[in-house]
C-alpha positions as CSV (number, residue, x, y, z in Angstrom):
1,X,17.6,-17.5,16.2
2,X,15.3,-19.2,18.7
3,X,18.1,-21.3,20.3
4,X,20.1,-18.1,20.6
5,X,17.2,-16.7,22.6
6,X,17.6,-19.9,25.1
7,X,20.4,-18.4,26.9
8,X,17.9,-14.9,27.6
9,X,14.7,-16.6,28.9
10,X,13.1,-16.2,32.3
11,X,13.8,-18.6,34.4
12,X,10.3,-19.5,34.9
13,X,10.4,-21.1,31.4
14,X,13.4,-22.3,31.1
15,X,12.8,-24.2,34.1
16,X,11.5,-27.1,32.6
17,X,14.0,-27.1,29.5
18,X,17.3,-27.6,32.3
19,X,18.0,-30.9,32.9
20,X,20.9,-33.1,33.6
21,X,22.0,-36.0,31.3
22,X,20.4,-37.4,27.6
23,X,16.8,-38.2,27.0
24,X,13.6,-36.9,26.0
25,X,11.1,-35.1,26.8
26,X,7.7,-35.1,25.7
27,X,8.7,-36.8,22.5
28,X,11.7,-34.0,22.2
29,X,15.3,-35.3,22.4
30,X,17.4,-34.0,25.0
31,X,21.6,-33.6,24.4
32,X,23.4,-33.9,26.8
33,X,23.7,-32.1,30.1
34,X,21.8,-28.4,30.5
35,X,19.9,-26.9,28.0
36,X,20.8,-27.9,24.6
37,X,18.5,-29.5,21.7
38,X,19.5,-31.4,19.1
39,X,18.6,-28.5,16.4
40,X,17.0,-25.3,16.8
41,X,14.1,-26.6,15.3
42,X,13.6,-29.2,18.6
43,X,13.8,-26.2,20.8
44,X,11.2,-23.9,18.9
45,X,9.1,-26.9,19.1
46,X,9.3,-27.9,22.4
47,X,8.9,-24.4,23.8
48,X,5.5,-24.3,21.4
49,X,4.7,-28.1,22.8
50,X,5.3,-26.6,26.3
51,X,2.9,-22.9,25.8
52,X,0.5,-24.9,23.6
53,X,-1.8,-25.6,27.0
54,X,-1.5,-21.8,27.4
55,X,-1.9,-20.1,24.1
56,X,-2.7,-21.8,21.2
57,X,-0.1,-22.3,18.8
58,X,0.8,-20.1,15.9
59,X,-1.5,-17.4,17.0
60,X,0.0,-13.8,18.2
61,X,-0.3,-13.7,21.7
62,X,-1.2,-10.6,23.8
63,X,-1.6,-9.7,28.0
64,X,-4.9,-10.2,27.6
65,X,-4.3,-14.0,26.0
66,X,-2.0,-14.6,29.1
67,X,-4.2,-13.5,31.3
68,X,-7.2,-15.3,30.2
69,X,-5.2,-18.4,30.2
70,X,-4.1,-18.2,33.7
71,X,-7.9,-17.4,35.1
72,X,-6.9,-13.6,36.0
73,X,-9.2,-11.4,36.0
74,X,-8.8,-8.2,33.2
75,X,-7.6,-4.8,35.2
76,X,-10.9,-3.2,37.0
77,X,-13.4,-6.3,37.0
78,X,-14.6,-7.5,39.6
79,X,-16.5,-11.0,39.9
80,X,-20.2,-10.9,41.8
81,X,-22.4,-13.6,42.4
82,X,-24.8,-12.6,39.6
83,X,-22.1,-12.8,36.8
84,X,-21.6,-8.9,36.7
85,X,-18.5,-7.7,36.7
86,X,-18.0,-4.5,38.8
87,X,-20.9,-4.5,40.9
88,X,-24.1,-2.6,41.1
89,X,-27.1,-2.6,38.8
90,X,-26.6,-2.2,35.3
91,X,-30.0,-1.0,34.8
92,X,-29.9,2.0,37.7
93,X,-26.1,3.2,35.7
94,X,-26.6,6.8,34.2
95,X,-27.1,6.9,30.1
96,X,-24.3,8.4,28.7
97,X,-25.0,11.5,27.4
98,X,-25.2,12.6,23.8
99,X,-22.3,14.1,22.1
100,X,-23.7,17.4,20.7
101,X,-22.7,18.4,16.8
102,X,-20.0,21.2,17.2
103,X,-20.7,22.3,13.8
104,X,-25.0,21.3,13.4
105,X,-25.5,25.3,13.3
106,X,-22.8,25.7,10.6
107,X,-24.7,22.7,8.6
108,X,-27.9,24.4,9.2
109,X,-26.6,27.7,8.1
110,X,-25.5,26.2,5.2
111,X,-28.5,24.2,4.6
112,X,-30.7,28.0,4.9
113,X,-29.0,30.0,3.0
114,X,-26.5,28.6,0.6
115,X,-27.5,25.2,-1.0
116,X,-30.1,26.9,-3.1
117,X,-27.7,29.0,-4.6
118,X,-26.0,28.7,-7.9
119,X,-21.8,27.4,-8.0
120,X,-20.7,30.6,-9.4
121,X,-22.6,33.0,-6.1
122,X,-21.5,30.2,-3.4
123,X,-18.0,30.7,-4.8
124,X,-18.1,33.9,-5.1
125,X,-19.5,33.9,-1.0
126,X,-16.0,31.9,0.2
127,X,-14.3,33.9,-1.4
128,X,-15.4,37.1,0.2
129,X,-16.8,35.9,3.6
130,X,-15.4,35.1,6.9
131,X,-16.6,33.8,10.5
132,X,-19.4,31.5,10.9
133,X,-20.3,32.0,6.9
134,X,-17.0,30.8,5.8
135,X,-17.0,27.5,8.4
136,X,-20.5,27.0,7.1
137,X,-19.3,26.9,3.3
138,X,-16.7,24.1,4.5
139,X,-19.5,21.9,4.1
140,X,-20.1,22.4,0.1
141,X,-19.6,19.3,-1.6
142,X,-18.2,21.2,-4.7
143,X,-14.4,21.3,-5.7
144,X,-15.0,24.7,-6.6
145,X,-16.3,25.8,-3.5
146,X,-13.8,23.9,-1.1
147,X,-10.3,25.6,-3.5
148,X,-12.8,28.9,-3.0
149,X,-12.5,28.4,0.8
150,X,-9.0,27.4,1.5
151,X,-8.1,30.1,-0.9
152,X,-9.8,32.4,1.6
153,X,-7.2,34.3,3.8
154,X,-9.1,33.4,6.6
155,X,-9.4,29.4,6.3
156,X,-7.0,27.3,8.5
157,X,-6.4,24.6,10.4
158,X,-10.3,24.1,11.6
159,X,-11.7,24.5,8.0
160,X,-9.4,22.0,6.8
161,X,-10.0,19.4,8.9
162,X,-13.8,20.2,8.6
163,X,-13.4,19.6,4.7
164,X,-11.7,16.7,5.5
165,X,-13.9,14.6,7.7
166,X,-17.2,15.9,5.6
167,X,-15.8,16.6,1.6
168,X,-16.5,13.6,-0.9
169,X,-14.4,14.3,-3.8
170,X,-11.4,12.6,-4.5
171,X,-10.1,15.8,-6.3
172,X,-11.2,17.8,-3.3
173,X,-9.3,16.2,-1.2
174,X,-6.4,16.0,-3.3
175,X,-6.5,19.7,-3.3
176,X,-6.4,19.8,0.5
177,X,-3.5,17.8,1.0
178,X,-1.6,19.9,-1.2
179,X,-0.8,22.4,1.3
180,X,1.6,20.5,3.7
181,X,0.8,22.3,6.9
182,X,-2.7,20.8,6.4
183,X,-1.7,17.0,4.9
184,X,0.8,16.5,8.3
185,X,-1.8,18.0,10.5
186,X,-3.2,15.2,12.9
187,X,-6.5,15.9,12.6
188,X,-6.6,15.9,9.1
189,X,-4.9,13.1,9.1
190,X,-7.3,11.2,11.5
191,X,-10.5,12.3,9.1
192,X,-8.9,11.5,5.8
193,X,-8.3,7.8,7.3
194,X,-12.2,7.9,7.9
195,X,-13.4,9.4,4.3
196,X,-14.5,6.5,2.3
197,X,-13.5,8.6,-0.5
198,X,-9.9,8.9,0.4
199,X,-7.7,7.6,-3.0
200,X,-4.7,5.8,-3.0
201,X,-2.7,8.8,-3.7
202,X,-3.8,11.2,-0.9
203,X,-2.9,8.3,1.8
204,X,0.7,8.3,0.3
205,X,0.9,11.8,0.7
206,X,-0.4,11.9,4.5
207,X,1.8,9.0,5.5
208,X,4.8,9.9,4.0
209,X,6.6,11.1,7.1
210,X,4.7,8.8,9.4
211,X,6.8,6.9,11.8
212,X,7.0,3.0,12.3
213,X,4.6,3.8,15.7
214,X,2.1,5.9,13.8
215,X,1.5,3.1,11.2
216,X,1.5,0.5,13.5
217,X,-1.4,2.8,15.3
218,X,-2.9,2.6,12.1
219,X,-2.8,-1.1,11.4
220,X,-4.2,-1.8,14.8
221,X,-6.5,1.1,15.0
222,X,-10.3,0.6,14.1
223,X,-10.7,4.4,12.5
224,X,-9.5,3.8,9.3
225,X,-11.0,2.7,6.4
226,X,-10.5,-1.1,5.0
227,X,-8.6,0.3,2.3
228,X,-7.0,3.1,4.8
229,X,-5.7,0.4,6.4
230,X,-4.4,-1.7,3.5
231,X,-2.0,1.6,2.4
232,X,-1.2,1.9,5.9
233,X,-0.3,-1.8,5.9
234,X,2.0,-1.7,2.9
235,X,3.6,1.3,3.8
236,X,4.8,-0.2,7.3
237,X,6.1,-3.0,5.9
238,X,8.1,-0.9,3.4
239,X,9.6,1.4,5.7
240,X,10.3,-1.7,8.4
241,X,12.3,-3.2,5.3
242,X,14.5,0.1,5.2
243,X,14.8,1.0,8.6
244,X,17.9,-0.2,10.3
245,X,18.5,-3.6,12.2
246,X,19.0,-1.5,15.6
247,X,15.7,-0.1,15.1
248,X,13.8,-2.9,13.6
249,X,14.9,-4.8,17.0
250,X,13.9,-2.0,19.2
251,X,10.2,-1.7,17.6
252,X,9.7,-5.2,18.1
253,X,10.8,-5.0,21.4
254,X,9.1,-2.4,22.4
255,X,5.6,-3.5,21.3
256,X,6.5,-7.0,22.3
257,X,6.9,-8.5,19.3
258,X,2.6,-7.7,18.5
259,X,3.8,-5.9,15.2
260,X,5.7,-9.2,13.9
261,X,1.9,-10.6,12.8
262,X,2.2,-7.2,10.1
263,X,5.6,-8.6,8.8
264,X,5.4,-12.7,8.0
265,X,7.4,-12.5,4.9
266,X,10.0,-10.1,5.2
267,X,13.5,-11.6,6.4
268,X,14.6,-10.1,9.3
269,X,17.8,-9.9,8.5
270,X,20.7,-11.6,10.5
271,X,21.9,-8.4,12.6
272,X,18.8,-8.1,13.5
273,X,18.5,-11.5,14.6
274,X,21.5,-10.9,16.6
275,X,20.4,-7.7,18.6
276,X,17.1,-9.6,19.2
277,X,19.4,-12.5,20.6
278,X,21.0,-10.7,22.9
279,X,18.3,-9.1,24.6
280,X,17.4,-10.0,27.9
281,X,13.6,-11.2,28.0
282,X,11.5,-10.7,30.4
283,X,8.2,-10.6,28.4
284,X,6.2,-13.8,27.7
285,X,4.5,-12.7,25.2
286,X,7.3,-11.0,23.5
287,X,8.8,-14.4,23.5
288,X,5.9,-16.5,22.4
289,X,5.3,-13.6,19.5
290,X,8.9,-14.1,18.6
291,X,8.6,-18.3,18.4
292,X,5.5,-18.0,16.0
293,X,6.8,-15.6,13.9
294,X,7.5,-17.4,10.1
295,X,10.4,-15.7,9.0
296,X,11.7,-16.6,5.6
């Protein structure tokens, strides 16, 4: 598949693979006239033998790798003869201010008036109560209380997701995830990745219609939990493995090739291989993603 890809390059690195006549090249054997290898093994190699000054081999490379290499700048620094980056004194920059608890006077009504209570009157409150007493009771950390609340023909989409970021029951969350509008709401979504409590079988049921992009997000993201992320993991690689070769191409296209370092093991397939031969690069590190990818 690499030497496929020959024929696609830039020219700006194929540049030093066209040359005229037999020989070698940093120990690689040329053949002939233009720009064929002796196997497509020799090319991989000396493409990696030519980057390896760049970007060290056999490690994913992103913009910002390329960038670094070549001594660019990232976007919106700028270099000052102190070392700081941006100008201006650190010390005189305004303190970001504090992100105030939407919901502190929902936890302190809570806190007042209904932790002292018994189960049986707190569920009896959700049931029966509504406005600022029914978002305060979103913050029970009883099953019975929580399928009290959503039962509540007044809960919705904020009381869900409140349960969802600040519930610690497996079952309770189960429960929540049960009603479909809620288990595909984004939100949701985004706070059950966070729960440390979040089992195995509530992630199945939240990424089940997730796209390849969304679990990528997921993969790469830093709000989800370790084992969040594991499920997320699997799951990508699964539905990668059933998607078709036009789309498995295009993904990796269109994230240049950054997703490949989620799928070492899984054989491509050779109509992928084909689409992805065809294409006509552009990206470096789409290219350099491509060349360290292990494949079996």
């Amino acid at each position: 598949m690499v030497s496929s890809i020959s024929g696609s390059l830039p020219g700006s690195i194929l540049s030093p693979l066209s040359m005229p006549g037999s020989g070698s090249v940093g120990g690689i054997s040329v053949v002939g006239g233009g720009n064929l290898f002796s196997t497509p093994m020799t090319f991989g190699r000396f493409v990696m033998r030519l980057v390896s000054s760049v970007i060290p081999p056999f490690s994913f490379a992103s913009s910002n790798d390329l960038r670094r290499a070549r001594g660019i700048s990232g976007p919106g620094s700028v270099s000052t003869g102190d070392g700081a980056a941006g100008g201006g004194d650190p010390s005189q920059s305004p303190a970001p201010k504090r992100s105030r608890d939407r919901y502190g006077i929902h936890r302190e009504l809570y806190q007042r008036h209904f932790r002292e209570l018994s189960v049986h009157e707190r569920v009896a409150a959700a049931i029966s109560s509504s406005g600022d007493t029914l978002v305060a009771l979103c913050f029970d950390p009883t099953i019975e209380v929580v399928r009290a609340v959503l039962s509540n023909s007044q809960s919705g989409l904020p009381h869900a997701r409140l349960i969802a970021t600040h519930h610690h029951t497996a079952a309770g969350l189960d429960l929540l995830t049960h009603n479909r509008s809620y288990a595909t709401d984004t939100a949701v979504r985004s706070a059950l990745l966070k729960n440390t409590v979040t089992p195995r079988y509530v992630f199945d049921r939240i990424l089940q219609s997730s796209s390849l992009q969304q679990l990528f997000g997921i993969c790469r993201g830093r709000e989800a939990t370790h084992m969040g992320k594991t499920f997320a993991r699997e799951k990508f690689r699964k539905k990668f493995e059933t998607s078709s070769p036009e789309e498995r191409a295009n993904f990796i296209i269109r994230n240049e090739g950054r997703c490949l370092q989620y799928l070492i093991g899984i054989h491509l397939g050779r109509p992928t291989f084909n689409i992805l031969c065809t294409h006509n690069y552009t990206s470096e590190v789409l290219i350099l993603n491509l060349l360290t990818y292990a494949s079996p």
